[in-house]
C-alpha positions as CSV (number, residue, x, y, z in Angstrom):
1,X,0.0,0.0,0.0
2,X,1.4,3.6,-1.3
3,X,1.5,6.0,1.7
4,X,1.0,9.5,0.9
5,X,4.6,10.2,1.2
6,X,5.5,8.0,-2.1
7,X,2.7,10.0,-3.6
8,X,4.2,13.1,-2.9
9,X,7.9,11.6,-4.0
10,X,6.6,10.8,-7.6
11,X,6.4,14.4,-8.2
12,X,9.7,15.6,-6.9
13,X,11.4,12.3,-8.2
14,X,9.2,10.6,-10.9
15,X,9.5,7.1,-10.9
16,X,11.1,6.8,-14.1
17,X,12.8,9.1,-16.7
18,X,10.9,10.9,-18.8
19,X,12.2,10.1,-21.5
20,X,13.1,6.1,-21.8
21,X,11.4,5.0,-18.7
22,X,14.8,4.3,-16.9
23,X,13.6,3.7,-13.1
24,X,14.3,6.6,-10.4
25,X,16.0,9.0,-12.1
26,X,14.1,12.7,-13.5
27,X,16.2,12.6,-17.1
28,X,19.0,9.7,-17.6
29,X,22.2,11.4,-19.0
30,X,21.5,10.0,-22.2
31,X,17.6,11.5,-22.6
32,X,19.5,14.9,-21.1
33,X,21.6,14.9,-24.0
34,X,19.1,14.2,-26.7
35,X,17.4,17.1,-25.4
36,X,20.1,19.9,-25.0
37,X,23.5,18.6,-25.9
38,X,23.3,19.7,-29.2
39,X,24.0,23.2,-30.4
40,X,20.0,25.1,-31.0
41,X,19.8,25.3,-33.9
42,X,17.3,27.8,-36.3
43,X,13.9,26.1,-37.6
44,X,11.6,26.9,-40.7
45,X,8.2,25.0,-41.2
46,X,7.2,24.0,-44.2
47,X,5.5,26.0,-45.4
48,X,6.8,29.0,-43.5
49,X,3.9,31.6,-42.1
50,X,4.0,35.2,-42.9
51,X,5.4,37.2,-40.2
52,X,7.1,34.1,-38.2
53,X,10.1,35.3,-36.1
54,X,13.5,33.7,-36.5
55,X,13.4,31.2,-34.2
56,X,16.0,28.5,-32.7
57,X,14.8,24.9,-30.9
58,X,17.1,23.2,-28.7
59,X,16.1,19.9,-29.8
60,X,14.1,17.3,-33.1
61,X,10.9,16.5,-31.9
62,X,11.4,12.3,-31.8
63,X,11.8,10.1,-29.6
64,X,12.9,10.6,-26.2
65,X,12.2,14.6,-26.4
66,X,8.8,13.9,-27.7
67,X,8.4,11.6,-24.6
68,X,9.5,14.0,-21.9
69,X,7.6,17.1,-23.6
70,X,4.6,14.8,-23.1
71,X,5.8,13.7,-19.7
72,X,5.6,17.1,-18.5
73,X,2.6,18.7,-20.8
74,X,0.0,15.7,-20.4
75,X,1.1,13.8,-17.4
76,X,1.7,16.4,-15.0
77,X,6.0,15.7,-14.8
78,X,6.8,19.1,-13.4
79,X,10.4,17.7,-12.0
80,X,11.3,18.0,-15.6
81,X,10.5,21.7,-15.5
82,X,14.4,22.2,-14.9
83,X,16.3,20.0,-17.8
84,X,13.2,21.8,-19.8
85,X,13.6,24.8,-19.0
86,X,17.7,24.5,-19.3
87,X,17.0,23.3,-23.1
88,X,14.9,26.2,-23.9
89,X,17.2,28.7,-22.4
90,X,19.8,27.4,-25.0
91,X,17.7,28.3,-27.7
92,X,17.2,31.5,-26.1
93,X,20.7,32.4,-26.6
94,X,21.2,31.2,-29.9
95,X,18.1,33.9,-31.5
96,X,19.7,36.4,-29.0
97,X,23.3,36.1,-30.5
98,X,22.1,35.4,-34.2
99,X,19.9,38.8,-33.9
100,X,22.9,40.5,-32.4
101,X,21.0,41.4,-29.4
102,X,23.3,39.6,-27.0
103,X,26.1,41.9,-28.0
104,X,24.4,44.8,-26.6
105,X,26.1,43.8,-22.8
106,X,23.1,43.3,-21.6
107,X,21.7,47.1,-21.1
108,X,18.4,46.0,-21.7
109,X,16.7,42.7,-20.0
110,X,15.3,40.1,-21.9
111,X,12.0,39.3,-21.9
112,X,10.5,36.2,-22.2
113,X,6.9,36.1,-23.7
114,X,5.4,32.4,-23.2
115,X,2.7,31.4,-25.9
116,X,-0.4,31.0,-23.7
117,X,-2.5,27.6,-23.8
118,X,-6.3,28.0,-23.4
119,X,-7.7,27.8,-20.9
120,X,-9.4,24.6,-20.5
121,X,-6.2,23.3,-21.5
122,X,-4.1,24.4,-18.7
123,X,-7.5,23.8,-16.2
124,X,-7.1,20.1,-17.5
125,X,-4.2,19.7,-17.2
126,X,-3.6,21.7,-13.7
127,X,-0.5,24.0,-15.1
128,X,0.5,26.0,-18.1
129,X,3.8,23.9,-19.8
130,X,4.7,26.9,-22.0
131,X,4.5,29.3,-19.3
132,X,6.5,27.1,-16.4
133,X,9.1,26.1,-18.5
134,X,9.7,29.7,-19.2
135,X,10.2,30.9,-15.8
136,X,12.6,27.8,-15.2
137,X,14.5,29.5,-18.3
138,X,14.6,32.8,-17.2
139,X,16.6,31.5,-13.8
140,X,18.2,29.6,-16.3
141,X,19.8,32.6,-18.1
142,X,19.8,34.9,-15.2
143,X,22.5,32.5,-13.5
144,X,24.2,33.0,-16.5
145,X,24.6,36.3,-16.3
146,X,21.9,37.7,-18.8
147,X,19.2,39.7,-17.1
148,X,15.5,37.8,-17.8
149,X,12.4,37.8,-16.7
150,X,9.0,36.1,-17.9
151,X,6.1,38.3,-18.8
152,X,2.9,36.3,-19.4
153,X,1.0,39.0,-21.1
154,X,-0.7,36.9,-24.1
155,X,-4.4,36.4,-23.8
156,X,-6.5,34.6,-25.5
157,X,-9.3,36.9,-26.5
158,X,-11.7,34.3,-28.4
159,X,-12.1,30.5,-28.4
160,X,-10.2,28.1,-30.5
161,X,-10.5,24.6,-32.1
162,X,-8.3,21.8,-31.2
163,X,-5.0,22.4,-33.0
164,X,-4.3,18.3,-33.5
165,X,-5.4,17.2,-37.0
166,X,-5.0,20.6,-38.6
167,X,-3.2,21.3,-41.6
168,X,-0.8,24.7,-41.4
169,X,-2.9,26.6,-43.5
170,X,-6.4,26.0,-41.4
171,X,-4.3,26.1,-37.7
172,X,-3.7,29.8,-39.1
173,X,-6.7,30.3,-39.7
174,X,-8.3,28.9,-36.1
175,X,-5.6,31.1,-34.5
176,X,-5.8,34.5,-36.4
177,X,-6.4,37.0,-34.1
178,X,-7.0,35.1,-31.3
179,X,-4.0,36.2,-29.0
180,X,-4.2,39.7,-27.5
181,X,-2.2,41.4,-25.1
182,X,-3.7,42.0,-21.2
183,X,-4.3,45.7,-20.4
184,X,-1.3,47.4,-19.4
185,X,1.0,44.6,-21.4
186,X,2.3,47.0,-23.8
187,X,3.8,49.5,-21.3
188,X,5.5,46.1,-19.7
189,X,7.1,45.4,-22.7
190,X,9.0,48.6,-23.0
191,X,11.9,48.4,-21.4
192,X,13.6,44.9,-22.6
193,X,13.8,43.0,-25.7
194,X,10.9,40.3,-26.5
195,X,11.8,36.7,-27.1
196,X,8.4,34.9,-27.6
197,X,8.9,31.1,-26.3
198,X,7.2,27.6,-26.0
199,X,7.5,24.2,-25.8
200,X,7.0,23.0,-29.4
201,X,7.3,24.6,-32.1
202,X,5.1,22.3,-35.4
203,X,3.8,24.3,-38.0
204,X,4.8,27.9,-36.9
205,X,1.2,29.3,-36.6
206,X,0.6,30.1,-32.6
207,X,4.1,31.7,-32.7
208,X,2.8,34.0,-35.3
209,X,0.0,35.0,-34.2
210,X,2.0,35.6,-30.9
211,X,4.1,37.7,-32.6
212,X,1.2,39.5,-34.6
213,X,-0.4,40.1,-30.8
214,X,2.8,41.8,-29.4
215,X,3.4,43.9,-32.7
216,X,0.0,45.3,-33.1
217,X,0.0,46.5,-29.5
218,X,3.7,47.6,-28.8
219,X,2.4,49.7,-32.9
220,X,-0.7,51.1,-30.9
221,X,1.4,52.1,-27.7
222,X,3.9,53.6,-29.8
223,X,2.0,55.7,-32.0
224,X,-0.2,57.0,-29.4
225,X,3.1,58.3,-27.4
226,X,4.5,59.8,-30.4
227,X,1.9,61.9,-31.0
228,X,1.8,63.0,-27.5
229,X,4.7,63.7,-27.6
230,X,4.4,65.7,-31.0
231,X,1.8,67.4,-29.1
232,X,3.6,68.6,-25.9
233,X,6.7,69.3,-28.1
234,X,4.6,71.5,-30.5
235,X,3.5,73.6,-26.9
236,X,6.8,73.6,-25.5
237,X,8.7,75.1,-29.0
238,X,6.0,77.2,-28.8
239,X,6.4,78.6,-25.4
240,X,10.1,78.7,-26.4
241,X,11.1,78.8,-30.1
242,X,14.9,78.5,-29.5
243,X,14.5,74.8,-28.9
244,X,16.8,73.0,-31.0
245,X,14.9,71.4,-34.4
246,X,16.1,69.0,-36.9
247,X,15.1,69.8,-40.2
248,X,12.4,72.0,-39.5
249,X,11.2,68.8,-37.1
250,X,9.7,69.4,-33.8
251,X,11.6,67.1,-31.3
252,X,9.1,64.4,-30.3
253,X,11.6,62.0,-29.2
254,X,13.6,64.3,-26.6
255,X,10.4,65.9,-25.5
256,X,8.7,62.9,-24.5
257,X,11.3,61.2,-22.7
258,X,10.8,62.6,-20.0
259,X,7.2,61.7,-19.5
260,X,8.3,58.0,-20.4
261,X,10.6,58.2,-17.5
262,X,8.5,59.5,-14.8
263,X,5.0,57.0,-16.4
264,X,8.1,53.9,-15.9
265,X,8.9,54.5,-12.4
266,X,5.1,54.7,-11.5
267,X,4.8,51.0,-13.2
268,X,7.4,50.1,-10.2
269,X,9.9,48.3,-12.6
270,X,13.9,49.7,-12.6
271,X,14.4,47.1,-15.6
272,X,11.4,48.7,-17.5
273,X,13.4,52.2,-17.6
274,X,16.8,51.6,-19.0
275,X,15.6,52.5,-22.7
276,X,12.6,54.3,-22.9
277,X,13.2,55.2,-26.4
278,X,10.2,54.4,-29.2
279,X,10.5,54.0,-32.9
280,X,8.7,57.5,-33.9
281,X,7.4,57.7,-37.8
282,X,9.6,59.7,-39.7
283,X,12.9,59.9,-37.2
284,X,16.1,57.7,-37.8
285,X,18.0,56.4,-34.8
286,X,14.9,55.5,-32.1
287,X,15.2,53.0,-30.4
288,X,12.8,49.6,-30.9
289,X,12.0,48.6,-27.4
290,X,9.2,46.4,-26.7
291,X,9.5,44.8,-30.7
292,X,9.9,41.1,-31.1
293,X,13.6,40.0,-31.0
294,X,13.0,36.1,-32.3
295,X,11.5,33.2,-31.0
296,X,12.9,30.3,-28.8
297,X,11.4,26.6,-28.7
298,X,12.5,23.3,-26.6
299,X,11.5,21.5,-29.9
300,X,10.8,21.2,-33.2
301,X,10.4,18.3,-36.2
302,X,12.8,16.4,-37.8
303,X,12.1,18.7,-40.8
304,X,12.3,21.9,-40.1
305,X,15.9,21.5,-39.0
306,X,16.4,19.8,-42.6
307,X,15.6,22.9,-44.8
308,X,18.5,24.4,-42.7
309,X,20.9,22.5,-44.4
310,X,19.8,24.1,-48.3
């Protein structure tokens, strides 16, 4: 007879490995290496969505990876959370060094968006995969030395079918516009540089739409301050016409900085503050906080690492 203790054992230490079955161990050294001992590498779907990110998997979707992503997603395996989350932060790094971002010394912290399941998903199966595996990345990379965080800002804004059995073209479809961004989302995006993750990447379409969610609203949020900031620039140059012009330009960007600054502090995050500069219509040089860097995945088919090689 199982006392409550072994109960509560089998989900610290599973009884087996995730991925082969090997008795008392999380991940046997072998299933650890299928799943991040190779180099991430980038992944296209065939056929490739419009307006997918760059993104970099750690791992092929076969075999023992496809058994420990379903460990954890379906059968509730959170112990492997860590070797998960380890994998994904690899592919973190590789989009972040491919996209030049990582040579930036890390003024800016990096921002990990998780792809949101819905929600009878996650009330099914009693946690979110995407969005814990993320967080075990983030501490990942932050004992690394790169400044992360996980921002789980994606809604879902509408119900969707069942992904499993659809072709690319109609999971695009079932997921266009589905994903939103929670109110106040784009003014937590400001400050870092967006690296939208999951588990499994397959045909590229929730990663899009991801990326489509965070683009459209980081779009809105910046138009609306440059034109406030037009605005109280206009009134200022008025007030004082020696201020200095470019071209006959009113300064937007320098006038509104400082309104960025002080609406930052008020949303209590230092991180949020080190570049408060916005892509403005029509001036070179600002900066494109908030826009999506690339995307990172544990895993990914067979394929989509082939087309790499052409």
């Amino acid at each position: 007879m199982r006392g409550w203790w072994q109960d509560f054992t089998d989900l610290v230490l599973p009884a087996e490995c995730g991925g082969c079955g090997r008795l008392r161990t999380v991940l046997c050294p072998e299933c650890r290496a299928a799943l991040s001992g190779a180099v991430p590498s980038r992944v296209r779907p065939v056929p490739e969505p419009p307006g997918l990110p760059v993104v970099h998997a750690a791992a092929r979707y076969a075999d023992e990876v496809r058994a420990v992503l379903l460990a954890h997603k379906e059968r509730g395996a959170l112990a492997l959370m860590a070797p998960l989350g380890t994998a994904l932060a690899g592919a973190v790094r590789a989009g972040l060094e491919t996209s030049g971002t990582a040579a930036m010394g890390g003024d800016r912290p990096v921002l990990l968006v998780p792809v949101p399941s819905a929600r009878a998903a996650v009330r099914a199966r009693g946690h979110d995969p995407a969005r814990r595996i993320a967080l075990a990345a983030a501490g990942e990379l932050r004992r690394a030395g790169t400044a992360a965080r996980v921002l789980a800002v994606l809604r879902q804004r509408r119900a969707v079918a069942d992904q499993s059995g659809l072709n690319s073209r109609q999971r695009q479809d079932n997921l266009a516009g589905a994903l939103a961004l929670a109110p106040g989302g784009d003014r937590l995006l400001r400050g870092g540089s967006v690296v939208l993750v999951d588990d499994l990447m397959t045909t590229g379409a929730s990663l899009t739409e991801a990326a489509r969610a965070v683009r459209a609203a980081t779009a809105r949020e910046q138009r609306t301050r440059a034109y406030g900031g037009m605005a109280e620039a206009a009134i200022a140059h008025r007030r004082n016409p020696g201020l200095i012009s470019y071209g006959g330009a009113t300064p937007a960007v320098y006038a509104a900085t400082g309104r960025e600054g002080r609406e930052e502090r008020i949303a209590g995050s230092a991180d949020e503050g080190t570049d408060s500069r916005h892509a403005v219509p029509g001036i070179a040089g600002a900066g494109g906080a908030g826009d999506v860097i690339c995307a990172a995945v544990v895993a990914a088919p067979p394929d989509s690492f082939e087309i790499n090689r052409n």
